[in-house]
C-alpha positions, 0 to 999 in steps of 0.5 A, spaced: 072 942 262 075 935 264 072 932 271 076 926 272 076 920 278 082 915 278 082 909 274 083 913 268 076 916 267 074 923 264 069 926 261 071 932 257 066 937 255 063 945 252 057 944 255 054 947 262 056 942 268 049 942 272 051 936 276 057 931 277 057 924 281 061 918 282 061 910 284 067 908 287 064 900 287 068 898 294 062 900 297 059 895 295 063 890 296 064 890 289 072 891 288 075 898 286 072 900 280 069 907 279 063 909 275 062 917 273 057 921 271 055 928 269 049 931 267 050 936 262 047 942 259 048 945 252 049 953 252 043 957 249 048 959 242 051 951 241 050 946 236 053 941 233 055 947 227 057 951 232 050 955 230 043 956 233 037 955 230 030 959 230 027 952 232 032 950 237 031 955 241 024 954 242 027 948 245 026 947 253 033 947 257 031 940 260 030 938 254 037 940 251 040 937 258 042 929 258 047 925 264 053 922 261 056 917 264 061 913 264 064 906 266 071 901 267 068 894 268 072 889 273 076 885 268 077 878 272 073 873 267 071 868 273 067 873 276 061 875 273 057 875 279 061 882 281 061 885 274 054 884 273 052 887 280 058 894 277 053 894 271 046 894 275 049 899 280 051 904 274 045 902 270 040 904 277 044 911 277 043 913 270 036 912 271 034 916 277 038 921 275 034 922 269 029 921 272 032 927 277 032 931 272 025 931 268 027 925 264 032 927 260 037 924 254 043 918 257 049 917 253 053 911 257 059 908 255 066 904 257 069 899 258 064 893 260 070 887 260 064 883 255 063 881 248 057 882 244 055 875 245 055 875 252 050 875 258 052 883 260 051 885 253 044 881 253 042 885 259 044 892 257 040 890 251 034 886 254 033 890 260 033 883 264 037 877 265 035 871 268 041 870 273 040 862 273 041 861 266 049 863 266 055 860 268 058 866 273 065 865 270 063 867 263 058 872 264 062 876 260 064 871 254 072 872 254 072 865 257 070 859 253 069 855 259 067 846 259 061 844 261 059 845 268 055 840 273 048 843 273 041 842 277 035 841 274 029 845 276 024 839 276 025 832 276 018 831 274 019 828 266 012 831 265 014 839 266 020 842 261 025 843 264 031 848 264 038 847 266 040 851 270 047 853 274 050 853 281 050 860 284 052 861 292 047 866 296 054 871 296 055 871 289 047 872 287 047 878 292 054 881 289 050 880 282 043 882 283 043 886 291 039 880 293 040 873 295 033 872 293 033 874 286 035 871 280 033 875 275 036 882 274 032 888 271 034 895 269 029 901 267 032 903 262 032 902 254 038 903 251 040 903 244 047 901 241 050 907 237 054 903 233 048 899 231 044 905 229 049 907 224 050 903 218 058 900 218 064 898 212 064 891 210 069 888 214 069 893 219 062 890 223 061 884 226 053 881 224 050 885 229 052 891 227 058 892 232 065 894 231 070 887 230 074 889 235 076 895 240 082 892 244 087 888 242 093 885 245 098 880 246 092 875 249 087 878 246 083 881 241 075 883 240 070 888 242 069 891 250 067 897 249 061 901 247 057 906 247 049 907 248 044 912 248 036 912 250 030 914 245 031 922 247 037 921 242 039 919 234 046 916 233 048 921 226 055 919 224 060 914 228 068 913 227 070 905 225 075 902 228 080 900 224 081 894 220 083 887 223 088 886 218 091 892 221 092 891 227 094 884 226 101 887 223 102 888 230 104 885 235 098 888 240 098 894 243 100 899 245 105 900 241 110 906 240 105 909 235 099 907 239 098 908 247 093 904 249 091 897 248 083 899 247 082 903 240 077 909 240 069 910 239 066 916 237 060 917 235 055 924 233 049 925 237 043 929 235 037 931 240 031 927 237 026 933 239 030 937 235 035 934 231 041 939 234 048 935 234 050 934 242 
C-alpha cells in the first residue's frame, strides 16, 4: 500500500493501516511543510523471513503495532525558529499516538534540514533544549555564522553567567508554542538507528552517523535519519556511499541518480520478540 501527502512524502508498507494522519505545518504558522504519520500492524503470518514463529504469536497485537512517521523540514537555514516549532509539532504528535494506541513502538525518519552537530539533532536526542543558548539562524548547523551580540544574563561579577542570544517573542512562539518559554521539552526517548549498528570505517562520522546523505553543488553532509524508541532494535542498516564516490560528481542528481539525497535503510526488530518489522 502507498499512502502519500504532497512534497514528496510516502510511506509504503505490507502491513495493517489502523490509523493514518498528517501535519500540514501552515496551520500553524510555520510554512508549508507537512508531517505524515501511520500506525501500522503487522499481520498474524509476517516477519522479517516471511515466517511465524511459535513465540511470536503468543505476542499481543498492540505489542506488534508501531506508528511511523514521517517528516520534510523547512530548509531555510536562517530560520531555526520555524524548524524547531516543525520538529516540536511532529514530535508532540508521535508521542500521543503511541500513547493512543497503548504505548506502542515509534519509527521516525526524514528530512530534518540539520547536521548532526546541531541544536535540532541535540534536542531529538536530549529530549530538551535550552532555546536561549542558540543562534536562531544556526539552529540547524548548515551556517557558519559570525559571532553575534549577546545579553547577559546578570551583570552581577559574582553570579556565573551565561551568554545568551536575542529572541523576539514571535520567533520564541514559533519555536516552543509559547512566548513564555525558552526551553523546549518533548516525551520521547529516541534512539538513532544508525547509531545502534556498528558502521564501515570511512563511512561514519565520530558519532556513528553516515558522513553524508545529501550531496549537491553547494552542499554536501548529512540531514536525514531515522529514529526508533525502546520498543525497537536496529538489526542491520545500508551504508551510504563513500565521500570519495560522490565527489567523482559534480552533485546530485545526476543521469544515473535521481535525487540529490542518498537512501537509509534500516532492519528493525521488535524488542518483546525479537520478530524483524
Amino acid at each position: 500500500m502507498i499512502f502519500y501527502r504532497r512534497m514528496g512524502l510516502e510511506v509504503f508498507t505490507r502491513f495493517t493501516l489502523l490509523h493514518e494522519e498528517h501535519i500540514e505545518f501552515q496551520s500553524f504558522g510555520l510554512r508549508n511543510n507537512v508531517a505524515q504519520f501511520c500506525v501500522l500492524k503487522m499481520n498474524e503470518n509476517q516477519s522479517g523471513t516471511g515466517l511465524c514463529t511459535e513465540a511470536s504469536k503468543t505476542i499481543s497485537p498492540k505489542r506488534r503495532s508501531l506508528v511511523v512517521g514521517n517528516i520534510h523540514v523547512l530548509f531555510n537555514p536562517n530560520r531555526g525558529d520555524i524548524k524547531l516549532g516543525q520538529v516540536r509539532i511532529f514530535l508532540e504528535k508521535a508521542y500521543k499516538l503511541s500513547q493512543e494506541w497503548g504505548n506502542i513502538p515509534i519509527i521516525i525518519g526524514g528530512d530534518l534540514n540539520s547536521l548532526p552537530q546541531s541544536a535540532i539533532y541535540q534536542f531529538l536526542t536530549a529530549s530538551e533544549l535550552e532555546i536561549l543558548l542558540h543562534d536562531r539562524r544556526n539552529i540547524s548547523g548548515q551556517l557558519e555564522c559570525p559571532p553575534q551580540q549577546k545579553d547577559l544574563r546578570s551583570q552581577d561579577e559574582n553570579v556565573a553567567r551565561s551568554l545568551i542570544y536575542r529572541w523576539s517573542d514571535e520567533e520564541l512562539r514559533l519555536a516552543t508554542g509559547s512566548e513564555e518559554l525558552t526551553r523546549l521539552q518533548h516525551e520521547l526517548k529516541l534512539y538513532s538507528a544508525y547509531l545502534g549498528v556498528p558502521g564501515s570505517h570511512g563511512l561514519r562520522d565520530n558519532r556513528g552517523e553516515p558522513l553524508a546523505t545529501s550531496y549537491h553543488s553547494k552542499f554536501m553532509g548529512t540531514v536525514d535519519y531515522i529514529w526508533h524508541t525502546k520498543g525497537l532494535i536496529p538489526v542491520r542498516v545500508l551504508e551510504t556511499l563513500p565521500i570519495n564516490i560522490l565527489r567523482r560528481s559534480a552533485g546530485l542528481p545526476n543521469e544515473k541518480w535521481g535525487s540529490d539525497h542518498l537512501a537509509l535503510v534500516c532492519e528493525l526488530a521488535f524488542a518483546n520478540d525479537g520478530t524483524i518489522v
